[in-house]
C-alpha positions, 0 to 999 in steps of 0.5 A: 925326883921331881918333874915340872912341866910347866913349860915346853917339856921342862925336867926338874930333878930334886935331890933332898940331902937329909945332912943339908945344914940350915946354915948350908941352906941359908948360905944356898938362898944367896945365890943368884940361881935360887928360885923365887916362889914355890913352885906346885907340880902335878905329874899323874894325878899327885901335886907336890910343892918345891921349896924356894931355897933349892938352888936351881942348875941349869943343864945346858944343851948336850950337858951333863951335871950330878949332885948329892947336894940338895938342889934341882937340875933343870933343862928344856927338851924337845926331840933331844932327851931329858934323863934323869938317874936317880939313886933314893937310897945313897940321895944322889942323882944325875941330869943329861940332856941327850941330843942324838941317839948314836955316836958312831956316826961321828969319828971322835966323841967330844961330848959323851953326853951330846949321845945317848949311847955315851951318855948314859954310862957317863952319868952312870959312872957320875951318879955312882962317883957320888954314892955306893953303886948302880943297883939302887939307880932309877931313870925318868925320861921326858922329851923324843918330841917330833919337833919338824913332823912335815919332814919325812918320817925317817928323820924323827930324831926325836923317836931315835932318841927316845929308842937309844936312850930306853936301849942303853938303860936297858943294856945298863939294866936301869929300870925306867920307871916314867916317861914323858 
């Protein structure tokens, strides 16, 4: 798994699938989504490059995508939640982009992803769909920015969320092993 934060609280996940084939690669560069240059991250200290010929998706606000294709999932976060499941063992791994902390105060969920009480199980159940089970699942999270802080403190979306999400793993007992 890999993070970039080259811009405003960006989130990469790479999932390397060892059974790619060259020719699934090639057939991957001709896509409009590839990257163009390798990219250099630095998360604590570590520097890693990721490889132009991984495609790039893009997961939009209150979206949710899975994969156990080699490729990255990217989206920008600010008081809404970037998390990422990660499954090293099975290489399958998911990105939703959370919104609000809680759908109960709306009467019909139409995007379980929109709420981190929702999303998470959602991505759970996509990651697992991928491969064996949760047991192997890790998370990273990035974003819960307080985006409006001369509003009162009582609105901080962005605390809400970052306390929702570190609840539902916790209830999913999925180990968090980074934030930003």
């Amino acid at each position: 798994m890999f993070i970039n934060l080259k811009s405003i609280r960006e989130i990469k996940l790479t999932v390397l699938n060892p059974l790619g084939s060259p020719a699934r690669l090639n057939r991957m560069t001709r896509s409009s989504n590839v990257c163009a240059d390798p990219i250099t991250i630095t998360l604590n200290g570590f520097q890693t490059q990721i490889s132009p010929e991984v495609e790039e998706v893009r997961v939009e606000m209150a979206g949710l995508k899975a994969e156990r294709r080699q490729v990255e999932l990217v989206t920008s976060v600010g008081s809404c939640i970037a998390i990422c499941l990660l499954d090293p063992i099975n290489k399958s791994g998911g990105l939703a982009h959370i919104m609000l902390p809680d759908s109960t105060i709306f009467p019909r969920v139409s995007l379980p992803s929109k709420y981190a009480d929702t999303a998470i199980p959602a991505l759970i159940q996509a990651v697992q769909n991928l491969s064996a089970g949760k047991q192997n699942l890790r998370a990273k999270i990035a974003g819960g920015a307080n985006m409006f802080p001369s509003i009162r403190a009582t609105l901080n979306i962005g605390a809400k969320n970052v306390e929702a999400v570190k609840k539902a793993l916790s209830k999913s007992r999925i180990h968090l092993i980074a934030e930003d």
